[in-house]
C-alpha positions in Angstrom: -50.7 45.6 24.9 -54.0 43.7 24.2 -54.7 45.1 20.7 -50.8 43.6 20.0 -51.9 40.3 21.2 -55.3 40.1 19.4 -53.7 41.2 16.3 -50.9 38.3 16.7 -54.1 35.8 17.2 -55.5 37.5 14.1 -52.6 37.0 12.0 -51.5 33.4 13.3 -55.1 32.6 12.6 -55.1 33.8 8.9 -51.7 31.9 8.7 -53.6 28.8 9.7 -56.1 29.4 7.5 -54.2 29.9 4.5 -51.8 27.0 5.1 -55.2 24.6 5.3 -56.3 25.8 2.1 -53.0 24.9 0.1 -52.8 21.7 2.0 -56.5 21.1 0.9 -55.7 22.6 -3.1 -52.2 19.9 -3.1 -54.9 16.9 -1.5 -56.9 18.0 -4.2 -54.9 18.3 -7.3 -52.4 14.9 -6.0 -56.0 12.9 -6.7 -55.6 10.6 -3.7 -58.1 11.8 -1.9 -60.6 9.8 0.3 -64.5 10.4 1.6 -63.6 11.4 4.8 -60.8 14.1 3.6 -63.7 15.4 0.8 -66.1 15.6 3.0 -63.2 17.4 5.6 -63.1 20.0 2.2 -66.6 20.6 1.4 -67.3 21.2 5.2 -64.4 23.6 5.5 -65.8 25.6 2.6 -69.3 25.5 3.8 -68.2 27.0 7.0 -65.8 29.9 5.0 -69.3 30.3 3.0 -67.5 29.6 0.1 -69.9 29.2 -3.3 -68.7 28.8 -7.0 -71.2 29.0 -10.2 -70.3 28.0 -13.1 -70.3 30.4 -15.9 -71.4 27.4 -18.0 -71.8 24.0 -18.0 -69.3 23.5 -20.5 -67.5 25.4 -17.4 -68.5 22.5 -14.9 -67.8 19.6 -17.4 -64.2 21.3 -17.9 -63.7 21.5 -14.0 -65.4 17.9 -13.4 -62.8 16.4 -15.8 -59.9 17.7 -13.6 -61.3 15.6 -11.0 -59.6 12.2 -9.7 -63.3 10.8 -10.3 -64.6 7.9 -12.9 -67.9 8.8 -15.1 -68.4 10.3 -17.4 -70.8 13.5 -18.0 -74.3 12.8 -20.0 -75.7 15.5 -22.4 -76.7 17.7 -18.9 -73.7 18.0 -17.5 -74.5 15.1 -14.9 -72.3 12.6 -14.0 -72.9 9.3 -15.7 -71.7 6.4 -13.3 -73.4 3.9 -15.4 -69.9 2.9 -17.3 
């Protein structure tokens, strides 16, 4: 009977997990997001050890643009905040 219930935690847990992660991708791609729910995002994928390279910066600037932010990128691929 306890493998039953540890597998129910197990599962309800993945549920919860999965459900965070669409909440966080809707947040995300609505653009209305503020610091404190970014910063809610990046720690949640720090803690899942979740990394992403690039396979180019063209790659990054591409992904960057999707972005609800202002600036635009300079000739590395940085974000210029200047105008």
């Amino acid at each position: 009977m306890q493998r039953d219930s540890k597998a129910a935690k197990v599962s309800a847990v993945e549920l919860l997990h999965s459900a965070l992660v669409e909440k966080f991708r809707k947040m995300l791609e609505g653009g209305e997001v503020s610091a404190a729910e970014l910063n809610t995002i990046r720690q949640f994928l720090k803690d899942n050890d979740v990394q992403a390279a690039p396979e180019s910066v063209q790659d990054l600037a591409d992904k960057l643009g999707e972005l609800p932010f202002p600036g635009e990128l300079d000739d590395k691929g940085r974000v210029d905040t200047r105008h």
